[in-house]
VOPAGU-2260 file (C-alpha; in pm, 1 decimal, decimal comma):
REM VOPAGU-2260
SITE   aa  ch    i         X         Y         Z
SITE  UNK   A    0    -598,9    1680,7     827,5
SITE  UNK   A    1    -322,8    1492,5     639,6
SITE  UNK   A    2    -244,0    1188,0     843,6
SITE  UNK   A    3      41,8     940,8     803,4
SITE  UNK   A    4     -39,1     605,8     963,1
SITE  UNK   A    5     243,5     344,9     973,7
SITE  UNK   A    6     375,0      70,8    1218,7
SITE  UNK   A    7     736,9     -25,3    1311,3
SITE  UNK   A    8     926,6    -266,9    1516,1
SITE  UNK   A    9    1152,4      41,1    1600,6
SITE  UNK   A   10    1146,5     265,8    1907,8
SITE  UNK   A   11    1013,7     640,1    1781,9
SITE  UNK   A   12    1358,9     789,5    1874,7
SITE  UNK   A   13    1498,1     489,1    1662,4
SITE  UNK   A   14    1228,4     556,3    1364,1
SITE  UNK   A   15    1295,2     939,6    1368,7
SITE  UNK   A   16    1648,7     915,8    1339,0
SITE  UNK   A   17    1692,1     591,2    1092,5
SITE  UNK   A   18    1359,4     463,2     891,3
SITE  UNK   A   19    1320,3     650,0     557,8
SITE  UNK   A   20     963,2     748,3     681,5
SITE  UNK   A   21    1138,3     931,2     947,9
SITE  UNK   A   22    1388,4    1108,8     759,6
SITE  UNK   A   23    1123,3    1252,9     513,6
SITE  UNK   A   24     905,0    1400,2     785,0
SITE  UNK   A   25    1044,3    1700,2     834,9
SITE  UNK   A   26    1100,4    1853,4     433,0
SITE  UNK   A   27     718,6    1720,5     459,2
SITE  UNK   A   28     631,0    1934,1     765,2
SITE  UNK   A   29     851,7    2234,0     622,1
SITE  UNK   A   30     548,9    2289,3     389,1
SITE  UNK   A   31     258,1    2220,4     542,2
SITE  UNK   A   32     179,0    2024,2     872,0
SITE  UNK   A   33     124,4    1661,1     814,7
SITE  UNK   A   34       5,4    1445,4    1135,6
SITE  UNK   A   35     156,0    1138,0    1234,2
SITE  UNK   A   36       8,3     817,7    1382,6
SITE  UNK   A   37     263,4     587,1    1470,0
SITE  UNK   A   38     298,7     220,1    1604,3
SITE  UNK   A   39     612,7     210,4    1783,2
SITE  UNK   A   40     799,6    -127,4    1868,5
SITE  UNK   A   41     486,3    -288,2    1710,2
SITE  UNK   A   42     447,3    -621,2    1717,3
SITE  UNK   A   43      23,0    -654,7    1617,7
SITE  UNK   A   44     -65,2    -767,2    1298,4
SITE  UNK   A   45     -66,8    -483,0    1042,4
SITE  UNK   A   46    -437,8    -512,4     952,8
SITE  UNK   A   47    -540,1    -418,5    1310,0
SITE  UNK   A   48    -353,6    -113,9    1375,5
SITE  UNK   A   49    -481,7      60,7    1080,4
SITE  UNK   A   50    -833,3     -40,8    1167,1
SITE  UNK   A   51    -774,0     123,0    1489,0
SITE  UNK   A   52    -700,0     448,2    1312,7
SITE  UNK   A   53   -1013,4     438,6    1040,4
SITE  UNK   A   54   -1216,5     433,8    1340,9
SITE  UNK   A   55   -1112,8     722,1    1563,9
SITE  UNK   A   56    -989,4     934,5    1263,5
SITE  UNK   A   57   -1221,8    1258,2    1205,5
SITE  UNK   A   58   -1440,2    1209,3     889,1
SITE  UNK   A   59   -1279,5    1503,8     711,8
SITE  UNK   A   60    -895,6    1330,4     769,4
SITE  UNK   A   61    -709,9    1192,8     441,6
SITE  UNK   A   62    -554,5     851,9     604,6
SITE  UNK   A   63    -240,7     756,2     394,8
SITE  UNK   A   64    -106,9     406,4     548,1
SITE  UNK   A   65     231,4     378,1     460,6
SITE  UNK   A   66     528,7     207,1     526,4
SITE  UNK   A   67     799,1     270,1     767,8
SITE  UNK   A   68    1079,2     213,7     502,0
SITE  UNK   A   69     936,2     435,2     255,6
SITE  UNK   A   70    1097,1     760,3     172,3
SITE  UNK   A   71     799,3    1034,4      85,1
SITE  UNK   A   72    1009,7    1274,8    -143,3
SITE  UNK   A   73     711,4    1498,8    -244,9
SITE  UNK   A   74     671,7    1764,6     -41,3
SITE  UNK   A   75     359,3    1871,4    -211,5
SITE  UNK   A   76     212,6    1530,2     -96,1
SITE  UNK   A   77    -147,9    1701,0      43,1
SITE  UNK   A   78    -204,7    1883,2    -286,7
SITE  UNK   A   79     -99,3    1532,1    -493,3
SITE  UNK   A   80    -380,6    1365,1    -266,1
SITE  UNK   A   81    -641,4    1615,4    -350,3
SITE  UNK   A   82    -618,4    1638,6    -695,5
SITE  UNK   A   83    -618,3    1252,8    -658,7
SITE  UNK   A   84    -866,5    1191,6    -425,0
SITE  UNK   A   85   -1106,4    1380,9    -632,6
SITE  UNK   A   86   -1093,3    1145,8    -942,4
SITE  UNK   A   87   -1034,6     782,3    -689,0
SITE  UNK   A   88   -1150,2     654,9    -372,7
SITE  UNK   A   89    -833,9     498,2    -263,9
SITE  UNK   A   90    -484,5     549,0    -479,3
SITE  UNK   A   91    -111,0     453,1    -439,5
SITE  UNK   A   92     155,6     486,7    -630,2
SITE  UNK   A   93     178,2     153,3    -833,0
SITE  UNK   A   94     -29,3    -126,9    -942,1
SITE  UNK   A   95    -175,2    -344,8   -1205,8
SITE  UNK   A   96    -519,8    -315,6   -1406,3
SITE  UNK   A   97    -602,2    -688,3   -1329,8
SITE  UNK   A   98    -644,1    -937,8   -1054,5
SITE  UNK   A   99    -700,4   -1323,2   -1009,4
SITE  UNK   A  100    -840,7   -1423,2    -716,0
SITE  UNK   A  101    -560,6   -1625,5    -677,7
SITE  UNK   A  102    -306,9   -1439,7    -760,4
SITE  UNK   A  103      43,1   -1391,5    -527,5
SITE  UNK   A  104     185,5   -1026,4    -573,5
SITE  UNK   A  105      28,0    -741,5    -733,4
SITE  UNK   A  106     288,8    -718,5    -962,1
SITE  UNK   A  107     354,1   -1063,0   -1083,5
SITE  UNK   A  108     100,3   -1228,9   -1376,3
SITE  UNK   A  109    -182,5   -1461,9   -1228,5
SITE  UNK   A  110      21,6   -1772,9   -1260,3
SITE  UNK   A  111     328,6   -1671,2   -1102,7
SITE  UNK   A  112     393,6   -1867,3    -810,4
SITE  UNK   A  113     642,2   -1713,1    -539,0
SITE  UNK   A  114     767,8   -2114,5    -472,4
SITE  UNK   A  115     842,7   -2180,2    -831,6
SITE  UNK   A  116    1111,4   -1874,9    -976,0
SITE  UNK   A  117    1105,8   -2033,6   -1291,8
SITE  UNK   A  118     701,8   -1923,3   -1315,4
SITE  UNK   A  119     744,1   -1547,2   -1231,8
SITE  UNK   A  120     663,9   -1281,2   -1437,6
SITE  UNK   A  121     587,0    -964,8   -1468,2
SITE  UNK   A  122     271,1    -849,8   -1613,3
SITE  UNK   A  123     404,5    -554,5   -1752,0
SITE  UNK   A  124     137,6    -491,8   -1983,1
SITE  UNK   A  125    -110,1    -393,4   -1734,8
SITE  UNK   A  126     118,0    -244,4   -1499,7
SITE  UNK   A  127      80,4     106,1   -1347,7
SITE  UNK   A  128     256,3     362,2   -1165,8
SITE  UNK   A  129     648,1     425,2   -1036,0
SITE  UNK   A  130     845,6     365,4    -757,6
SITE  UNK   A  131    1209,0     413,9    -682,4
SITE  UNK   A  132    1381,0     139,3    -480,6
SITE  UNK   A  133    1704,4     127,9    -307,8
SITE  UNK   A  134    1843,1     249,2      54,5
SITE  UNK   A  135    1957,8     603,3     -52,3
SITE  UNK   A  136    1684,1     803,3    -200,4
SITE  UNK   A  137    1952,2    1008,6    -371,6
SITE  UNK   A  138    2094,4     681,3    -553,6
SITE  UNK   A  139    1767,6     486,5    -595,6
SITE  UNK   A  140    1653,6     309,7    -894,8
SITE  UNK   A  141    1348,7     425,5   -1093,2
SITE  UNK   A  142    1106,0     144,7   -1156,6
SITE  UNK   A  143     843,1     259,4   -1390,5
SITE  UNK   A  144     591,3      -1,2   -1438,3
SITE  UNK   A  145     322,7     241,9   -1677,2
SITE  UNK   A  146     131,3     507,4   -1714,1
SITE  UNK   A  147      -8,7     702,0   -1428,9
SITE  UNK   A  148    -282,3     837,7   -1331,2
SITE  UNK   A  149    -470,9     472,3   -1399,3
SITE  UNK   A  150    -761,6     339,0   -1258,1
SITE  UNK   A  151    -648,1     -43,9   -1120,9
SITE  UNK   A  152    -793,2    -319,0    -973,6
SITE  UNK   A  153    -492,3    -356,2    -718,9
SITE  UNK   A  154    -243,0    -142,3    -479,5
SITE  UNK   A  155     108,6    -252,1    -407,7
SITE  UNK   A  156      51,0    -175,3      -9,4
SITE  UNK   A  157     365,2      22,6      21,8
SITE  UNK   A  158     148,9     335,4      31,6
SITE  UNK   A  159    -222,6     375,0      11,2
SITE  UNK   A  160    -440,0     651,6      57,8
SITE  UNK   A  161    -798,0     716,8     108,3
SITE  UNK   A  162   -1042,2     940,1     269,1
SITE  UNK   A  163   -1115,1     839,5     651,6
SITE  UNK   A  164   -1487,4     920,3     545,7
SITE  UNK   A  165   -1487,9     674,8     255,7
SITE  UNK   A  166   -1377,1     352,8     460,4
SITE  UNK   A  167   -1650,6     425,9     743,6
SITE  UNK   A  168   -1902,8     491,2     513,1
SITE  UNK   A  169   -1834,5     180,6     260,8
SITE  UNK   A  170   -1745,8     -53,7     564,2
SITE  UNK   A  171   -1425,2    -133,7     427,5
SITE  UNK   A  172   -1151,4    -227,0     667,1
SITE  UNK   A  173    -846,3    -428,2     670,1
SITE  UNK   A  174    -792,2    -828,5     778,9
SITE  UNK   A  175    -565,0    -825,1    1098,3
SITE  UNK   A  176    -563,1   -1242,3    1045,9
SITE  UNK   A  177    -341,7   -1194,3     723,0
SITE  UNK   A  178     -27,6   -1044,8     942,1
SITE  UNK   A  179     210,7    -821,9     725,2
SITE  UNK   A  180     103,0   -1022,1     397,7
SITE  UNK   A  181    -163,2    -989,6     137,9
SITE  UNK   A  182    -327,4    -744,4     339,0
SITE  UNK   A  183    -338,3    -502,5      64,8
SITE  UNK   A  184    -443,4    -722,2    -228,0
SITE  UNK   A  185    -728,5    -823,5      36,5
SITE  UNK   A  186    -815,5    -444,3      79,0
SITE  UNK   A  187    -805,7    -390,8    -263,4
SITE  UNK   A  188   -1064,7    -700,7    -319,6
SITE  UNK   A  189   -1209,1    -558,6     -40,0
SITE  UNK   A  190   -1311,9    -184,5    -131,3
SITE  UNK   A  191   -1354,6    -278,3    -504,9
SITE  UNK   A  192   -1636,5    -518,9    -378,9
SITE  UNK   A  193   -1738,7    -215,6    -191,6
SITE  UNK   A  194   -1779,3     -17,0    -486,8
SITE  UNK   A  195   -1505,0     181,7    -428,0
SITE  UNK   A  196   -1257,0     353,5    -768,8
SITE  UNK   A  197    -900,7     231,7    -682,4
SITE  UNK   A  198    -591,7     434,6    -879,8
SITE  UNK   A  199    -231,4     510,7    -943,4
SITE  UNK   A  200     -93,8     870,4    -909,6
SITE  UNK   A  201     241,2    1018,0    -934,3
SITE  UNK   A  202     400,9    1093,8    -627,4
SITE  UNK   A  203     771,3    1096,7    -615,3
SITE  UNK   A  204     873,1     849,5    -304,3
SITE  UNK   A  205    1174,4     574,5    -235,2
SITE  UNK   A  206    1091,8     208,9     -83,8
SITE  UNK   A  207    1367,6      60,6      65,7
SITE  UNK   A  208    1258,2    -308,7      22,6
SITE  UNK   A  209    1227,4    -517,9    -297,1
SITE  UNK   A  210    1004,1    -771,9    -108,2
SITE  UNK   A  211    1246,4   -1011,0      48,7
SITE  UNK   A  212    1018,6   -1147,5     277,2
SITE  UNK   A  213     864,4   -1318,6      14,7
SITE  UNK   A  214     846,1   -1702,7     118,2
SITE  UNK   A  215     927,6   -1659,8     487,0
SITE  UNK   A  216     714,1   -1858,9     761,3
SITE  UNK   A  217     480,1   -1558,8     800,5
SITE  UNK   A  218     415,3   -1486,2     434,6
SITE  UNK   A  219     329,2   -1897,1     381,1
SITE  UNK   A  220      88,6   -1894,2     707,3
SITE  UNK   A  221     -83,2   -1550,1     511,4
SITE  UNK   A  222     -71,3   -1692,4     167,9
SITE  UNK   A  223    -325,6   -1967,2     356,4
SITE  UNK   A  224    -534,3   -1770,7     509,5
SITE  UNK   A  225    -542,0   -1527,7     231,8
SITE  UNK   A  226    -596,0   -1850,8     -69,5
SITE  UNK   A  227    -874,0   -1960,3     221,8
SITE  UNK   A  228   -1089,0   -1659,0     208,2
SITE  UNK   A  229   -1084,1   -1590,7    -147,0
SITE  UNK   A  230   -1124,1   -1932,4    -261,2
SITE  UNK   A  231   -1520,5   -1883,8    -344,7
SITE  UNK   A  232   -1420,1   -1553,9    -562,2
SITE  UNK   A  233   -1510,6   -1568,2    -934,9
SITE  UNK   A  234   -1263,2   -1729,5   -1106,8
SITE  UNK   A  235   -1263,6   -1502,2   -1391,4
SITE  UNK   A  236    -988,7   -1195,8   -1360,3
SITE  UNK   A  237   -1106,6    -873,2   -1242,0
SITE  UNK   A  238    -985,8    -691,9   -1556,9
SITE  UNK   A  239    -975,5    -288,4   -1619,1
């Protein structure tokens, strides 16, 4: 079974009728059925409610943990995921080849820092994937970052996919104490510690936001923990 997982602050009448995710479920379901685990009115960390699903999710289910303002254009999104799924463990749709343990956005090079703009860059060289961004998907604006398929050492966490089968037999789960924030580049650290093949495929999709949480309360108090539990990593770059 195909099986969206994502978490709102919405009510489900509100996310049906105005989140992207919402709007793209039923082209989706026009082709094939596609199951839907939703947080409504959520208000628990991210981290935790996906855990929740990883463990009561059949062992033949493909999980794909997605936003709520993401716009899944791809109707053929189960036949993308197999034909992925069979050369990765875990894929999204963008991401970069390296990663310093303490680096602040996937997309961004190591010594970017989110507090100093004059610092940020983007480390378009190893770069990976597409995304379209905006609030109409009709009107969006292509971001391609590289080429893709790509194996990477880092998912941005707008999407990710993975077989329910491969995170309960690797052990890999997500870190409820890192809130909304840096709980994909801690997956990512996560499952390629694991042994796990993380990747980029095409799949056509719209994401709302351009991160503009960036530097709120919530992101600093994850940044911590997040700097905290990496801090004994290698300091060398995981490089691909």
């Amino acid at each position: 079974m195909l099986q969206l997982v994502s978490a709102t602050r919405l009510s489900r009448e509100h996310f049906m009728r105005q989140s992207l995710l919402g709007r793209s479920l039923p082209r989706l379901g026009d082709y094939e059925a596609v199951g839907l685990t939703l947080f409504a009115e959520n208000r628990a960390p991210i981290g935790e409610r996906y855990n929740e699903v990883i463990e009561s999710a059949a062992h033949e289910d493909v999980l794909v943990f997605v936003h709520d303002d993401v716009y899944i254009e791809d109707w053929c999104l189960r036949d993308r995921l197999n034909d992925a799924l069979a050369q990765f463990d875990v894929v999204g749709v963008a991401g970069n080849t390296r990663l310093a343990p303490d680096q602040e956005a996937w997309h961004l090079t190591p010594d970017s820092r989110l507090n100093r703009p004059e610092t940020l860059r983007l480390d378009t060289p190893h770069l990976r994937g597409a995304v379209s961004h905006g609030d109409d998907p009709q009107q969006a604006a292509l971001s391609v970052y590289g080429a893709s398929p790509a194996q990477v050492a880092v998912l941005d966490g707008l999407l990710i996919a993975t077989r329910a089968s491969t995170l309960k037999q690797s052990g890999v789960r997500f870190d409820p104490a890192l809130g909304f924030h840096f709980y994909d580049l801690d997956f990512c650290r996560a499952a390629t510690a694991a042994g796990l093949r993380l990747g980029t495929w095409p799949i056509a999709l719209t994401h709302r936001s351009r991160g503009e949480s960036v530097k709120s309360e919530a992101w600093t108090e994850s940044l911590r923990v997040y700097a905290a539990k990496w801090r004994g990593a290698p300091a060398a770059i995981t490089q691909l």
